[in-house]
C-alpha positions in Angstrom: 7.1 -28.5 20.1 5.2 -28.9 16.3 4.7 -26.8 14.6 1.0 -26.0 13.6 -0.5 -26.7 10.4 -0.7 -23.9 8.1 -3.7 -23.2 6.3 -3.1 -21.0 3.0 -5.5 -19.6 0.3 -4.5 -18.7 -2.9 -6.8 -16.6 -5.3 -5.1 -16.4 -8.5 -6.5 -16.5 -12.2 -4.9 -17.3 -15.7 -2.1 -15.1 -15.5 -0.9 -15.4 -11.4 -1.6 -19.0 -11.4 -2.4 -20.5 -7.6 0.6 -23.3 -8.5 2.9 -20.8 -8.8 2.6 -19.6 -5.7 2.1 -23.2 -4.2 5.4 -24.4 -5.8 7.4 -21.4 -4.4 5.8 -21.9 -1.1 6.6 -25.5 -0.8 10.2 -24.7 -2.0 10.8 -21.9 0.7 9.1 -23.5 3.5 9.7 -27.3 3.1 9.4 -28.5 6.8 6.4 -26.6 7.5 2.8 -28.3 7.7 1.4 -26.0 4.3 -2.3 -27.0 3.5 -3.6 -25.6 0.5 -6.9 -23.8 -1.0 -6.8 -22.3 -4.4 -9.4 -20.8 -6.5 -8.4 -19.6 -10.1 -10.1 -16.8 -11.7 -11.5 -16.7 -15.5 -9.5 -13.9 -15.6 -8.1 -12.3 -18.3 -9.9 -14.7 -20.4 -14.2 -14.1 -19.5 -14.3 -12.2 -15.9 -13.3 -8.7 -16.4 -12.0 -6.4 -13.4 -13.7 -3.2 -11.8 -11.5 0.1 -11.7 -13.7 1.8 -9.1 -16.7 1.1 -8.0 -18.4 3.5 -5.2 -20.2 1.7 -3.2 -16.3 -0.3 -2.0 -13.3 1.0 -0.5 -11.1 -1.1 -2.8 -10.1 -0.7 -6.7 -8.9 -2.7 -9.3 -10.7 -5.9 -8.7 -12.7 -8.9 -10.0 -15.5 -10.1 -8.5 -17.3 -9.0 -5.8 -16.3 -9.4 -1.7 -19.4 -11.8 -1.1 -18.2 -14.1 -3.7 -15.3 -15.1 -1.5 -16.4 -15.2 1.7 -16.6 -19.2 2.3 -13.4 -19.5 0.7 -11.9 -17.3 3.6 -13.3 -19.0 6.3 -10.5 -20.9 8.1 -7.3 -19.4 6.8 -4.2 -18.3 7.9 -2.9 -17.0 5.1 -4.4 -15.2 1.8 -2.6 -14.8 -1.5 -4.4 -12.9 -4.3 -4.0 -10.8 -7.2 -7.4 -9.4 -7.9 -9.9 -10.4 -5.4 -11.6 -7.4 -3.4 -10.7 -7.7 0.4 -13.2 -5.7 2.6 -13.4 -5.6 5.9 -16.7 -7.2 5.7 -14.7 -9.7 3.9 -12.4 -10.3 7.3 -15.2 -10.9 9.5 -14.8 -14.3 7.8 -11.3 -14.8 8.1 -10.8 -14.7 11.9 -7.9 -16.9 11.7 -5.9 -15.0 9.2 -2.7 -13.1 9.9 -1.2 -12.3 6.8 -3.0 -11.1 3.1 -0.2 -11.3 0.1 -0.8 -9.2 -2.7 0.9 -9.8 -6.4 0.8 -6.8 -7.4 2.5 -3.5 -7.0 0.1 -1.5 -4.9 -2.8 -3.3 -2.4 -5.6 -1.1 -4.3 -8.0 -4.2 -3.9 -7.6 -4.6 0.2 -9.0 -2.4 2.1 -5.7 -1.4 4.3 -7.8 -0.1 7.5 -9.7 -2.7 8.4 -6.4 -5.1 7.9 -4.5 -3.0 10.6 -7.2 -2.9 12.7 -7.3 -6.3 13.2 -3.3 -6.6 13.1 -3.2 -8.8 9.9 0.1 -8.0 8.0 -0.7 -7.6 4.2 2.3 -8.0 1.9 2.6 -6.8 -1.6 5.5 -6.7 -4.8 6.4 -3.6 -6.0 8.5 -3.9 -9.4 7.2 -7.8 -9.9 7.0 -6.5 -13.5 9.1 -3.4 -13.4 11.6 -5.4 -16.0 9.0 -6.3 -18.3 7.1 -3.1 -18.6 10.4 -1.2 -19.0 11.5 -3.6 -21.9 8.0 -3.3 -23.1 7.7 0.7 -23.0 11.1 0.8 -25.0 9.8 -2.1 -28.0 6.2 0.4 -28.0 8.7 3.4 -29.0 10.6 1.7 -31.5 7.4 0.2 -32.8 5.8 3.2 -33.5 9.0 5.4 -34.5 10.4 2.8 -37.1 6.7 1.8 -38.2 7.2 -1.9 -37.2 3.2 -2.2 -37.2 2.6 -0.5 -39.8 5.2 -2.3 -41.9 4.0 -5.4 -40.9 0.4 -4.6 -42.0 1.7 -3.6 -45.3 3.9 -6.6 -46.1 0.6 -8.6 -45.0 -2.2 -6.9 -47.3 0.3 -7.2 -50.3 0.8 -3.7 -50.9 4.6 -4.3 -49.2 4.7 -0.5 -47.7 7.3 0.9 -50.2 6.5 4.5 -49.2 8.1 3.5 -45.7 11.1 4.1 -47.3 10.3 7.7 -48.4 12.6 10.5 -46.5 9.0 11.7 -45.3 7.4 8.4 -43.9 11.3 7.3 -42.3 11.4 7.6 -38.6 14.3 8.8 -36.5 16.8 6.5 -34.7 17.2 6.6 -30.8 20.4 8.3 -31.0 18.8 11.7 -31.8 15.8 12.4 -29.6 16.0 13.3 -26.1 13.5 11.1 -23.8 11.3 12.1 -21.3 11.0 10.0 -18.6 7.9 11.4 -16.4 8.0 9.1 -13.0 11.2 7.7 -12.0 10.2 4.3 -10.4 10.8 1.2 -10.6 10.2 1.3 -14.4 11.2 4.6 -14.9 15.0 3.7 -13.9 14.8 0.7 -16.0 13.6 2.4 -19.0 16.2 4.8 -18.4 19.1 2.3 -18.4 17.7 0.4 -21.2 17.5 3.7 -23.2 21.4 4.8 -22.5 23.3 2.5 -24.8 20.8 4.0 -27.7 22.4 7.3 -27.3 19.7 9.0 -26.2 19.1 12.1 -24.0 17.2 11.4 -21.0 15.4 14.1 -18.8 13.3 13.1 -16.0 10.5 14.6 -13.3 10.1 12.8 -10.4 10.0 15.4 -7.8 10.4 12.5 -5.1 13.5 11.0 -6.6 16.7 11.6 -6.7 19.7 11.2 -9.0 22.5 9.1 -8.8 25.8 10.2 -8.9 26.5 7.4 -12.0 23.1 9.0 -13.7 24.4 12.2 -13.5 27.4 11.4 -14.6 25.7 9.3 -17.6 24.3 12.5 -18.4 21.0 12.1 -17.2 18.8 15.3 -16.2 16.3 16.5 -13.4 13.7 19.1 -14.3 10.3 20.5 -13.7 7.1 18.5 -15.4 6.6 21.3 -17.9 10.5 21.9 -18.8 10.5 17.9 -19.6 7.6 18.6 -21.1 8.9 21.7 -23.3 12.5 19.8 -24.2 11.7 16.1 -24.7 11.1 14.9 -28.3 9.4 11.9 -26.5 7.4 11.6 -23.3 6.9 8.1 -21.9 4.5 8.1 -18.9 5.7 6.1 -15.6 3.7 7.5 -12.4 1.4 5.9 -10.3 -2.2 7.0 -10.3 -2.9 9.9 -7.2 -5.2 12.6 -7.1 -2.0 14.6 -7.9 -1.1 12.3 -11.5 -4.7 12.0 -12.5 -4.8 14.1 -15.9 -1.4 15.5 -15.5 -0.5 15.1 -18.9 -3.2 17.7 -19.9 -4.0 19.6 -23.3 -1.8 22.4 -21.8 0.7 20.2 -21.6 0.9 18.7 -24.5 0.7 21.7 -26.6 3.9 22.5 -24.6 5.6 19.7 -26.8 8.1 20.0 -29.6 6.1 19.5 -33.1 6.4 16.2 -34.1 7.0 14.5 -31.0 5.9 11.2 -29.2 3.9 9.9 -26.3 4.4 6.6 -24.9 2.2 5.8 -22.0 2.6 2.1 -20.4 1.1 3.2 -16.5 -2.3 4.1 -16.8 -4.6 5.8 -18.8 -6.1 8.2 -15.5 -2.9 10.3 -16.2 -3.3 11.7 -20.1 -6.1 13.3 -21.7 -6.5 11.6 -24.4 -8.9 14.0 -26.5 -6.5 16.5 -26.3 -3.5 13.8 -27.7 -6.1 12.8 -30.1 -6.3 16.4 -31.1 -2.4 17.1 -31.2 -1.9 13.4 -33.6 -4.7 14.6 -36.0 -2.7 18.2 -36.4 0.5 16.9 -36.7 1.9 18.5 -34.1 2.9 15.4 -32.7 3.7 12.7 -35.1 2.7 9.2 -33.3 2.2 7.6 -29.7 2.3 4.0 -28.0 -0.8 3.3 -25.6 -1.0 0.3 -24.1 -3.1 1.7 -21.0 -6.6 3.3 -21.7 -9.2 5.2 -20.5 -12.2 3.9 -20.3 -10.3 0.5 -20.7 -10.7 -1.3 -22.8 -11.8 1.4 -25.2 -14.9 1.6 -27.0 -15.5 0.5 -30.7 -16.2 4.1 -31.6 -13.0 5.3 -29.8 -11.2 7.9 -31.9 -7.6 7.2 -31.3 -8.4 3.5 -32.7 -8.6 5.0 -36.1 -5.4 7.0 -36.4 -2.4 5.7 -38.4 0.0 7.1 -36.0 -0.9 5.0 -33.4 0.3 2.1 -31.9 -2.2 -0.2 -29.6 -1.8 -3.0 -27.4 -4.3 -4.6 -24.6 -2.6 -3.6 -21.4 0.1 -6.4 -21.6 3.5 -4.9 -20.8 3.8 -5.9 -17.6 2.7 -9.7 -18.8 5.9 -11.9 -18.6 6.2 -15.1 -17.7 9.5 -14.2 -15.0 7.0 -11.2 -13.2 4.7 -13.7 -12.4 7.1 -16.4 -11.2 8.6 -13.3 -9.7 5.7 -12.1 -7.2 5.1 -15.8 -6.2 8.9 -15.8 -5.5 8.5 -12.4 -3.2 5.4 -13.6 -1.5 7.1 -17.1 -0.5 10.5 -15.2 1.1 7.8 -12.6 3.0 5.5 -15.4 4.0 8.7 -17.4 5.5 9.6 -14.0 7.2 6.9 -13.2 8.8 6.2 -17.3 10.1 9.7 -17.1 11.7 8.5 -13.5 13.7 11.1 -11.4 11.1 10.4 -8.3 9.6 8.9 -8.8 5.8 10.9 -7.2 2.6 7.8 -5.9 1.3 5.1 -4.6 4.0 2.4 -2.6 2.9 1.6 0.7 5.4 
């Protein structure tokens, strides 16, 4: 008997381009009747995305739900990265039996309403866990070797001589203990990328545990403030819950040896960033490595812009060419799953 034809949509922008997905989805499923309908976002480029807004159940999206309702109508199958998913949104998607999500977390789909009308929504955790690891370790040595601020130096002329005074030199890997607060993913990868430095690594992940090879490499479990208290750097890997938002408080901080270092490459929600601001301008700790904000992206007027012991970037470690190809990769192998009645690799609950 024939197989039906197969009508997919893919939302995707400049970064999760639709022909990724469409190439990995012809590759995986080549006998299959696939018939395409792609919409690509402005995005990062003009259209900028909505953290919360309260008036949706979703997060962490561009657009709004009305704005894709014709495209829905008649599919069977949705990819998208950043397009809010409602379950007003589903009333115009009778047809469909499976949402795909490139990212790690379905924030932007609202989850109830998809169960309730038994579509399957797939996501891809750690698309980007690689990239943001490597990423998070680069920030560190960036800001601890004064790559940046070399780099200015050499570019106004003034060549940054003083760099090399014992003062201004930063320490190598080998001699600061590094902790790792969420033990993901990302979190393991850091960790790994981190051991052939030499460096001590202590962890809190109270839902994680250790490996008998990490233990053996040395690695350490301990309490959030203990990590806290014996870390000369923190780099920040949890998701965002009611539980992480703010964790790394002005308590908290203050807890940290003097002239330590904050790395944070999840999201801004979980550091208070006043109080870091406060602890740079002291001196009790001597620099950090933000590439997540909050408000995001930060104001002009902004504080920590100013500070010389601060290195910035625009929310881009998890931006690598392979994590994109990656999540269309994942989608394609859960999307063939599911079409041949088999459990997917990467279900969302």
């Amino acid at each position: 008997m024939p197989q039906q034809p197969l009508t997919i949509g893919i939302i995707g922008d400049g970064f999760m381009q639709p022909a990724l997905f469409q190439n990995a989805l012809t590759a995986r499923l080549p006998d299959r009747d696939l018939h395409f309908r792609t919409k690509e976002l402005d995005w990062p480029l003009k259209l900028k995305s909505t953290k919360f807004d309260p008036t949706l159940p979703v997060g962490e999206f561009v657009g709004r739900p009305e704005d894709y309702f014709g495209f829905l109508v008649g599919l069977d199958v949705l990819i998208t990265h950043l397009a809010p998913i409602t379950a007003q949104s589903l009333t115009h998607a009778p047809d469909l039996r499976v949402i795909a999500v490139s990212r790690g977390g379905p924030v932007n789909i609202e989850m109830a309403a998809a169960r309730e009308r038994g579509i399957t929504v797939v996501n891809t955790p750690g698309r980007n866990a690689s990239a943001v690891a490597e990423f998070t370790v680069a920030s560190l040595l960036a800001e601890t070797r004064n790559l940046i601020r070399g780099h200015l130096a050499v570019a106004d002329g003034t060549f940054g001589r003083d760099f090399y005074h014992y003062a201004n030199a930063g320490p190598e890997l080998c001699e600061l203990t590094v902790g790792i607060i969420g033990y993901g993913d990302i979190g393991t990868r850091v960790a790994r990328l981190l051991r052939p430095f030499g460096c001590s690594i202590l962890i809190y992940d109270p839902f994680k545990d250790l490996t008998e090879d990490e233990m053996a490499a040395g690695f350490r479990k301990a309490d959030l403030d203990d990590v806290m208290r014996g870390a000369d750097v923190i780099t920040l890997h949890p998701r965002v819950t009611p539980q992480t938002k703010g964790m790394i408080s002005r308590e908290r901080i203050a807890m940290m040896k003097p002239g330590g270092y904050i790395v944070n490459t999840t999201r801004g929600q979980v550091l208070d960033y006043s109080a870091l601001y406060d602890a740079l301008v002291s001196g009790h700790l001597k620099g950090a490595a933000l590439d997540t904000f909050e408000p995001e992206p930060p104001p002009p007027d902004w504080p920590l812009l100013k500070l010389p012991n601060v290195t910035l970037s625009p929310h881009i470690a998890g931006a690598s060419r392979h994590s994109a190809t990656k999540a269309a990769s994942m989608i394609a192998g859960d999307i063939a799953l599911i079409l041949d009645g088999k459990t997917p690799l990467y279900p969302c609950t």
